[in-house]
TORZASE-303401 format. One line per 5 residues: number of its first residue (from 1); for each residue x, y, z of C-alpha. Coordinates in Angstrom, 1 decimal, padded with zeros to 4 digits. Example, Ala and Ser with C-alpha at 12.3 -4.5 7.8 and 13.67 -1.06 7.14 Angstrom:
2
1> 012.3 -004.5 007.8 ~ 013.7 -001.1 007.1
END
This chain:
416
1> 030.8 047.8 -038.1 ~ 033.1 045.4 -039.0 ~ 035.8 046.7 -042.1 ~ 037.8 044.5 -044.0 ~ 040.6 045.2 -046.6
6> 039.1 043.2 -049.7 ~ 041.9 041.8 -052.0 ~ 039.8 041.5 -054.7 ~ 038.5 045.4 -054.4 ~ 041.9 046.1 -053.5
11> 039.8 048.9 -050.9 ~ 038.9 048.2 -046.8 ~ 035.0 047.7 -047.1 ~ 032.2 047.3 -044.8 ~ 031.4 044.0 -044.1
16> 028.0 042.7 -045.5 ~ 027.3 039.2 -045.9 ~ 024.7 037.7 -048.2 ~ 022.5 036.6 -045.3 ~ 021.8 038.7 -042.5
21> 023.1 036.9 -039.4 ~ 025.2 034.0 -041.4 ~ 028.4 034.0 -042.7 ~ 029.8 031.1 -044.8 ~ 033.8 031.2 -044.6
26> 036.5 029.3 -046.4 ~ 040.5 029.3 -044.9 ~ 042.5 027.2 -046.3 ~ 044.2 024.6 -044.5 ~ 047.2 022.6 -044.5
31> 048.3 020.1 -047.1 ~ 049.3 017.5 -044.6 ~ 052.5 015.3 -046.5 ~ 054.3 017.9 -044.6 ~ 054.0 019.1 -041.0
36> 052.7 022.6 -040.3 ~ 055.4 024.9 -039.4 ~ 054.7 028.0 -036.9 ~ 054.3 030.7 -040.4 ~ 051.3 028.1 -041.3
41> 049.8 028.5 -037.7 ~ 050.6 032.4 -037.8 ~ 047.8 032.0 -040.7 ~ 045.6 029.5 -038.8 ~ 045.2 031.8 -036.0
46> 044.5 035.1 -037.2 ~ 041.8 033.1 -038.9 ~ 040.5 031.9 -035.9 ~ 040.4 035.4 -034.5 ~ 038.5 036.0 -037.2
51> 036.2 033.4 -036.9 ~ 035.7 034.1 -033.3 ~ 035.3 037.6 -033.8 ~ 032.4 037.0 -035.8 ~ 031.0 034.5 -033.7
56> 031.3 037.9 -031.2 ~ 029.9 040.1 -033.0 ~ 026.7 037.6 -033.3 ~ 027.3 036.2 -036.6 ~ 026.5 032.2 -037.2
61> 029.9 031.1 -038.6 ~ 029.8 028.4 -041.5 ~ 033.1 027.7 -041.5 ~ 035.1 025.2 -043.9 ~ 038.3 024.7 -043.4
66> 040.2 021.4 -045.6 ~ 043.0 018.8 -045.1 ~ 044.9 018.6 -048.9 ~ 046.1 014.7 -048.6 ~ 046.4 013.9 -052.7
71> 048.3 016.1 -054.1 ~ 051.6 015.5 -056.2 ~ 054.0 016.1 -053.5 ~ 051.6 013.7 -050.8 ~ 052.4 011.0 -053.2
76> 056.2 011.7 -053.7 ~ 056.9 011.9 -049.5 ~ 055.1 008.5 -049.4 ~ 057.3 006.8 -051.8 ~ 060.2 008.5 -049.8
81> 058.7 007.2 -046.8 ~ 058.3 004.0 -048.3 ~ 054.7 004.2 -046.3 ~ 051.4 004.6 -047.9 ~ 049.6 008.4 -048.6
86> 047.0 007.5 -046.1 ~ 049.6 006.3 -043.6 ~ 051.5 010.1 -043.9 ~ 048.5 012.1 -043.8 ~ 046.8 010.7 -041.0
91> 050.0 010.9 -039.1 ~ 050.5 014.5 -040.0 ~ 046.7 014.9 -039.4 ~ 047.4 013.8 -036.2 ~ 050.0 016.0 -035.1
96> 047.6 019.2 -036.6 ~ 045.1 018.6 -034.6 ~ 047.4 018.4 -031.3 ~ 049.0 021.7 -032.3 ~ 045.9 023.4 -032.8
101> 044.4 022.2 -029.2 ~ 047.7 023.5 -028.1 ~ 047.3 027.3 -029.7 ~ 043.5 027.3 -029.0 ~ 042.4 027.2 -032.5
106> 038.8 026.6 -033.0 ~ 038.0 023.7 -035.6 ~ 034.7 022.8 -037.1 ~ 033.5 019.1 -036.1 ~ 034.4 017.9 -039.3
111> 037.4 018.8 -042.1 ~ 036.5 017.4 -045.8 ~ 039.8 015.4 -046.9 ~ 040.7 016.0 -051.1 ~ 040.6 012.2 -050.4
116> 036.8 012.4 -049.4 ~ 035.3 015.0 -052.0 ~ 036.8 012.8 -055.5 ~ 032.8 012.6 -056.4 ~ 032.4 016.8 -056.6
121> 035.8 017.0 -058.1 ~ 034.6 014.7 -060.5 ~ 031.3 016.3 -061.1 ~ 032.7 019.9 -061.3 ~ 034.6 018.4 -064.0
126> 031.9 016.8 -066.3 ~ 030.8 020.0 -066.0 ~ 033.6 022.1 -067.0 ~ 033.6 019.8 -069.9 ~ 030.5 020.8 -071.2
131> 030.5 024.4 -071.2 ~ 033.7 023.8 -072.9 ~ 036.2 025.5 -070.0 ~ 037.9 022.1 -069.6 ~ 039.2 019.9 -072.5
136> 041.2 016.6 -072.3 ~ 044.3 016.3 -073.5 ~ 045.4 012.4 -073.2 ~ 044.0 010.8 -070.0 ~ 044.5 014.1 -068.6
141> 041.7 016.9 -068.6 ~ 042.5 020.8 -068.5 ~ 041.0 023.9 -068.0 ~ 041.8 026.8 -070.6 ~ 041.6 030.5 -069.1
146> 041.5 031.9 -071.9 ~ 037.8 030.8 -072.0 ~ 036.8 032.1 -068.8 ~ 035.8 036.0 -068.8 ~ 038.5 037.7 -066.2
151> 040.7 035.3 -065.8 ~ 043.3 036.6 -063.3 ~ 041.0 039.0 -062.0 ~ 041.7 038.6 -058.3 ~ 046.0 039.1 -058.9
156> 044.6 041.0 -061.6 ~ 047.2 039.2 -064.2 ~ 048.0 041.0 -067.2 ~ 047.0 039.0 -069.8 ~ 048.7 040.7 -072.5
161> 051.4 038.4 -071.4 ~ 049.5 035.5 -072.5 ~ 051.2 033.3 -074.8 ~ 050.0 032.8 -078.4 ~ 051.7 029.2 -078.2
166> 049.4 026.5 -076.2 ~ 051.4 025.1 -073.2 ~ 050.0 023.1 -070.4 ~ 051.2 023.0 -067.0 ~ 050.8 019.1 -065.4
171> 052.3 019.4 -061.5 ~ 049.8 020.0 -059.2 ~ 052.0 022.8 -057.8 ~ 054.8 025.1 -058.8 ~ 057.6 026.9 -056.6
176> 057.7 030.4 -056.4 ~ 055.2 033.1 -056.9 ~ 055.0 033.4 -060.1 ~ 052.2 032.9 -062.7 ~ 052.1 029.7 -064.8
181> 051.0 031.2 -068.6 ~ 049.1 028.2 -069.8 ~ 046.4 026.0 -068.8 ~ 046.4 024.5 -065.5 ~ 045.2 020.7 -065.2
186> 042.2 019.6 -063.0 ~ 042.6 016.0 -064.0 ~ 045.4 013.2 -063.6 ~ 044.7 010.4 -065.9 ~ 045.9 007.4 -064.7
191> 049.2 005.8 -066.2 ~ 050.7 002.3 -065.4 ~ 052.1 002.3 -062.4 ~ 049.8 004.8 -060.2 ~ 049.5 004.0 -056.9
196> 046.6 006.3 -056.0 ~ 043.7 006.8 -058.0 ~ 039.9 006.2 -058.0 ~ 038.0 004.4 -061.2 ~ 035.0 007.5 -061.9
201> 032.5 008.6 -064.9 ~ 035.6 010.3 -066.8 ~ 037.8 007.4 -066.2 ~ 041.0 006.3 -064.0 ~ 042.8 009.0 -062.3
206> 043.0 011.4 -059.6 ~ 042.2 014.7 -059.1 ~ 044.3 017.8 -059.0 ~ 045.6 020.1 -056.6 ~ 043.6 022.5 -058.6
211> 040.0 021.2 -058.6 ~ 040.5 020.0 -054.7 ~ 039.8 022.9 -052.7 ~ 037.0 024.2 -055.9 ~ 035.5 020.4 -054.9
216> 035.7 020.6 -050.7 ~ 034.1 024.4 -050.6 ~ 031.0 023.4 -052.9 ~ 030.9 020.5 -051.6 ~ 030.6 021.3 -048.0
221> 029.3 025.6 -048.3 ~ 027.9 025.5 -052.0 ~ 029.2 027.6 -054.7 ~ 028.4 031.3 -053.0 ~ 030.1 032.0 -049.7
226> 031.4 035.2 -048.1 ~ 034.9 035.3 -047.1 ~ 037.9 033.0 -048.8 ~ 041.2 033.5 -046.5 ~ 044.7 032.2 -046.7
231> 048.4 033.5 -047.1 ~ 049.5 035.6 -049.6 ~ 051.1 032.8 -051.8 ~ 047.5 031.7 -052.8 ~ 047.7 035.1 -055.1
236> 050.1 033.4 -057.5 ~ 047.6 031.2 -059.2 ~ 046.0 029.4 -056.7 ~ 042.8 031.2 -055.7 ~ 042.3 033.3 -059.5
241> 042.5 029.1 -060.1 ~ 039.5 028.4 -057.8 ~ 037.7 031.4 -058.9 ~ 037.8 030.1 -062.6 ~ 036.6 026.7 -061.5
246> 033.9 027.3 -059.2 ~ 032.4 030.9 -061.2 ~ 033.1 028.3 -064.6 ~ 030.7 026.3 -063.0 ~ 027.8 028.4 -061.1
251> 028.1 031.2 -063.1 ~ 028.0 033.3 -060.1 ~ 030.1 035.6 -057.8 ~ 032.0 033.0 -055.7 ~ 033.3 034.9 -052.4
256> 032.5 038.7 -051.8 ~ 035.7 039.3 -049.6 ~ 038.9 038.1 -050.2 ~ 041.3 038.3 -047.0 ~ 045.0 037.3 -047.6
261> 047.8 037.3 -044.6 ~ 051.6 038.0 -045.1 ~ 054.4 035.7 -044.4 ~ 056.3 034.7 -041.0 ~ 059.9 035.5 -041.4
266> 062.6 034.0 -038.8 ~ 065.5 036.7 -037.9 ~ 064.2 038.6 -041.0 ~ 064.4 035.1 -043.5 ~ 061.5 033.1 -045.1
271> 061.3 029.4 -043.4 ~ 063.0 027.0 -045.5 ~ 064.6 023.5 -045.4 ~ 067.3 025.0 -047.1 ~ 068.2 027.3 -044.2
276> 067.7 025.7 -041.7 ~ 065.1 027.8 -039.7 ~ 062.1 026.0 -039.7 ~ 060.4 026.3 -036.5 ~ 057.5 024.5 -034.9
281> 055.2 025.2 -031.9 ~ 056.7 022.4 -029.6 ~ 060.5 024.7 -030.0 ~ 059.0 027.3 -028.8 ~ 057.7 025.3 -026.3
286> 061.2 024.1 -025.1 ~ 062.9 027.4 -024.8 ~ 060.6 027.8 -022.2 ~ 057.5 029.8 -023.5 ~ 053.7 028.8 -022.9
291> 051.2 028.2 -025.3 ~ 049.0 031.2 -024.6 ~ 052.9 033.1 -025.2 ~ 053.1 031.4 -028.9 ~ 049.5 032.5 -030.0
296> 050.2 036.0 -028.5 ~ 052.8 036.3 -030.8 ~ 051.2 035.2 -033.7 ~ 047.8 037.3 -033.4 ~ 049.6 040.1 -032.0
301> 050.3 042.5 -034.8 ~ 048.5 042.9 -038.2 ~ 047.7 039.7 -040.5 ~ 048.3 042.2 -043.8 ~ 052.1 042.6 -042.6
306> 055.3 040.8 -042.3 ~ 055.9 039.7 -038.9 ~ 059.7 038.9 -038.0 ~ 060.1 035.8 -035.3 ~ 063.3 036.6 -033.0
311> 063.4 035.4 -029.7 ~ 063.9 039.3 -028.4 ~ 060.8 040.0 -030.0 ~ 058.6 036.8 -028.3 ~ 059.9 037.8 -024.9
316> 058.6 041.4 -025.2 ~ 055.2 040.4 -026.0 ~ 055.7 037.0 -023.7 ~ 055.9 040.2 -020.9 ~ 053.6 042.2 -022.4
321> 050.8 039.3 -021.8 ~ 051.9 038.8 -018.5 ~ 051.6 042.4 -017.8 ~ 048.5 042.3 -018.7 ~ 047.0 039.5 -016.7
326> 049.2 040.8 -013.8 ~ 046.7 044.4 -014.0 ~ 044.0 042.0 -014.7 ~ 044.7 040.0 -011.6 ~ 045.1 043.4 -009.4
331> 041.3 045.0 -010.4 ~ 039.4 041.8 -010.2 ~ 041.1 040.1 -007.5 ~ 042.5 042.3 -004.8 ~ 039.9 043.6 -002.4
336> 038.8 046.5 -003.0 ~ 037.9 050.1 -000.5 ~ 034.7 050.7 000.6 ~ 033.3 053.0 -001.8 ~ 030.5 054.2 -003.9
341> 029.7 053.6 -007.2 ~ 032.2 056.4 -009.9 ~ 031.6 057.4 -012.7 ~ 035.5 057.6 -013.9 ~ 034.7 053.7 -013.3
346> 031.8 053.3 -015.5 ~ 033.8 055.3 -017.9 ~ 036.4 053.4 -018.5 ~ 034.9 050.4 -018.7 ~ 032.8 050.9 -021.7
351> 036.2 052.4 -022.9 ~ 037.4 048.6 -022.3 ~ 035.0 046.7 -024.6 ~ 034.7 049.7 -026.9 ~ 038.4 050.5 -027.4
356> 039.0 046.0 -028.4 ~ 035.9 046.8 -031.1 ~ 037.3 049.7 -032.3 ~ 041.0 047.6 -033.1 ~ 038.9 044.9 -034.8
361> 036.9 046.5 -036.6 ~ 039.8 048.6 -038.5 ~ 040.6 045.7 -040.7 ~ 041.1 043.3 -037.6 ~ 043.7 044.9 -036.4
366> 044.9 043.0 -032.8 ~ 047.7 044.8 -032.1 ~ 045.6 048.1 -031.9 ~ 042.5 045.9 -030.4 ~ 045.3 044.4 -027.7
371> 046.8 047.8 -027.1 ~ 043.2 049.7 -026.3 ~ 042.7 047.0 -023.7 ~ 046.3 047.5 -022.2 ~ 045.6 051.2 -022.1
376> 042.4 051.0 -020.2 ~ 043.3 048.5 -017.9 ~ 046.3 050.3 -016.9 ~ 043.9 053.8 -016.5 ~ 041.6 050.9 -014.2
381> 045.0 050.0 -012.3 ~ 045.0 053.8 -011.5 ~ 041.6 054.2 -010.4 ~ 042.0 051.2 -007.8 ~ 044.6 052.4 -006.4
386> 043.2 055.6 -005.6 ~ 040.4 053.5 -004.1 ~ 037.6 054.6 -006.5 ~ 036.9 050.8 -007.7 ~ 033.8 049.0 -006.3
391> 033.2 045.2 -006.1 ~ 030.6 045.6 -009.0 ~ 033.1 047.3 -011.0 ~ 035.7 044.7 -010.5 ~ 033.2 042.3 -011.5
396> 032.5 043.9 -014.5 ~ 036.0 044.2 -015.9 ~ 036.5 040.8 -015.2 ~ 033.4 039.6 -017.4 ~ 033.9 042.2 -019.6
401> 038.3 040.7 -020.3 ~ 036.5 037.7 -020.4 ~ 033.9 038.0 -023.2 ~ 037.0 039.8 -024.7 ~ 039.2 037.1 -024.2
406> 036.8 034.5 -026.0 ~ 037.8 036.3 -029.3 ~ 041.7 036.3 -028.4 ~ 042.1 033.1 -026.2 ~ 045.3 034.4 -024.6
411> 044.0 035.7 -020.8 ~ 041.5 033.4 -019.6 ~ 043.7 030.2 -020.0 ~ 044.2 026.9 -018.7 ~ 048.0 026.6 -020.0
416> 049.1 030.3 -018.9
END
């Protein structure tokens, strides 16, 4: 069985999801006025291992994953572009979905835009209104947490801290992780001068960065789903913010597991304009590793811990890989002795496939997943050599690394 470490539970739990054979899952995606950076993809692809792992283990995925194109800081790299929002997002759109046909990353058919789901924001809103979680303030409308039970209760925020003072917080989005003591706007009224907003039931305005991803997940998987992922910066704020919208709404439990990955550091540093590391996919490309290499890198380890980029570091699991394909290549390709059917064979084979489950299932751990594989193939390696392989076996091992390799996308490639 499947075990994941749930955030919220702060434990590593069974996984159970409301419906038997369906799972509806939420991972946050990029906010495109920006382009992704490889620490965004690092998140984007242990995602997709999840997802595909799922898909593995028989599970019908309903999977929503969102393009954030309205936020404040959209709007401020357009007027520094001098182009239009639309004109930045679709390019950066654009170059997403080139990266992630590049890593292998599975998408759904379509992604919900904050652009295209106004009318739920809108209506989540009214809403809040009502049952008096949401006030207006101005043009502007609000959400108090004070009024929601458990606030907080997925950082589990101390509330004590709570100031007695009102204060309201207007940007869509603050630097840092910390925790912004006030209430948190859903609401942008508009004001002379705007150059995006939409004309709706509770007037001029646009939405906030805070009701967006609350209005794309109801919209699109309804207001109970099973797993909500993203990076661990979503802790500060963020997702304790979409609990209070969506449970202030239903009523109800909103996601039962909560999966949160760690950062990408470069030479032991976080990525930041400032420094000067940012790195893309397409570098890595031009110091000479392949794509399969890249995604390697970024699934191979665990999502819950720091993983530190150096270019030593990418060419010993660059090698690793090959090694790997190179045993692959030896037991499925080469011929083999004419010999009868062993049981060391059979033996090791089920070890295969069972020692990759056994990895995943301990809180999708790849690296341990990766490294059972390695072990067994090496062990198959052995038993060819000694001439104790039949064609049937080889056969096997390669269907068997290739039903693997559906999950991981790093053997079985076009671009090795």
């Amino acid at each position: 069985m499947l075990n994941l470490y749930n955030t919220m539970s702060r434990k590593i739990e069974p996984f159970k999801p409301r419906r038997a054979k369906t799972v509806k899952m939420f991972t946050c995606g990029p906010s495109i006025y920006r382009r992704p950076h490889v620490g965004n993809y690092r998140s984007f692809l242990w995602e997709d291992v999840l997802l595909r792992y799922l898909e593995f283990q028989g599970y019908q995925v309903e999977r929503v994953i969102n393009f954030t194109d309205v936020e404040d800081k959209a709007i401020a790299e357009a007027e520094k572009e001098s182009g239009t929002v639309k004109e930045i997002t679709d390019s950066i759109a654009r170059q997403f979905f080139k990266d992630a046909e590049l890593l292998k990353i599975k998408l759904p058919d379509f992604i919900p835009r904050s652009s295209t789901s106004v009318d739920q924001a809108v209506h989540i809103i009214k809403i809040l209104l009502a049952k008096g979680y949401a006030y207006r303030h101005g043009n502007d409308v609000f959400y108090d947490p004070l009024k929601f039970e458990d606030f907080g209760k997925l950082f589990r925020l101390d509330m004590t801290r709570w100031p007695k003072q009102k204060k309201r917080f207007r940007r869509d989005t603050y630097s840092g992780r910390r925790w912004n003591l006030g209430d948190f706007i859903l609401w942008h009224g508009y004001k002379d001068g705007d150059s995006l907003y939409w004309d709706t039931e509770i007037g001029k305005g646009r939405p906030a960065w805070n009701v967006q991803d609350p209005a794309m997940i109801t919209k699109h998987l309804g207001y109970q789903i099973d797993i909500a992922c993203g990076g661990v910066d979503n802790l500060y704020r963020h997702h304790d913010y979409n609990i209070a919208v969506i449970e202030g709404v239903s009523g109800q439990e909103f996601a039962r597991y909560w999966i949160h990955g760690e950062h990408l550091l470069v030479d032991g540093k976080k990525m930041s304009k400032s420094r000067g590391n940012i790195i893309y996919p397409d570098d890595l490309l031009k110091d000479g590793y392949r794509p399969s290499q890249v995604r390697f890198y970024l699934i191979y380890g665990h999502h819950r811990e720091e993983l530190n980029l150096t270019h030593e570091h990418l060419k010993e699991t660059s090698q690793k890989l090959n090694s790997f394909r190179e045993m692959l290549d030896e037991v499925t390709t080469q011929p083999n002795s004419s010999v009868s059917h062993s049981k060391i064979a059979e033996k090791l084979l089920k070890e295969l496939q069972q020692g990759f489950e056994n990895g995943m299932n301990d809180d999708l751990n790849i690296r341990l997943a990766f490294d059972n594989l390695f072990q067994s193939l090496t062990e198959l390696v052995a038993v060819k050599r000694k001439g104790r392989l039949t064609d049937e076996d080889s056969k096997r091992i390669g269907q068997t690394v290739a039903r693997i390799d559906r999950v991981l996308q790093v053997v079985v490639t076009q671009n090795a």
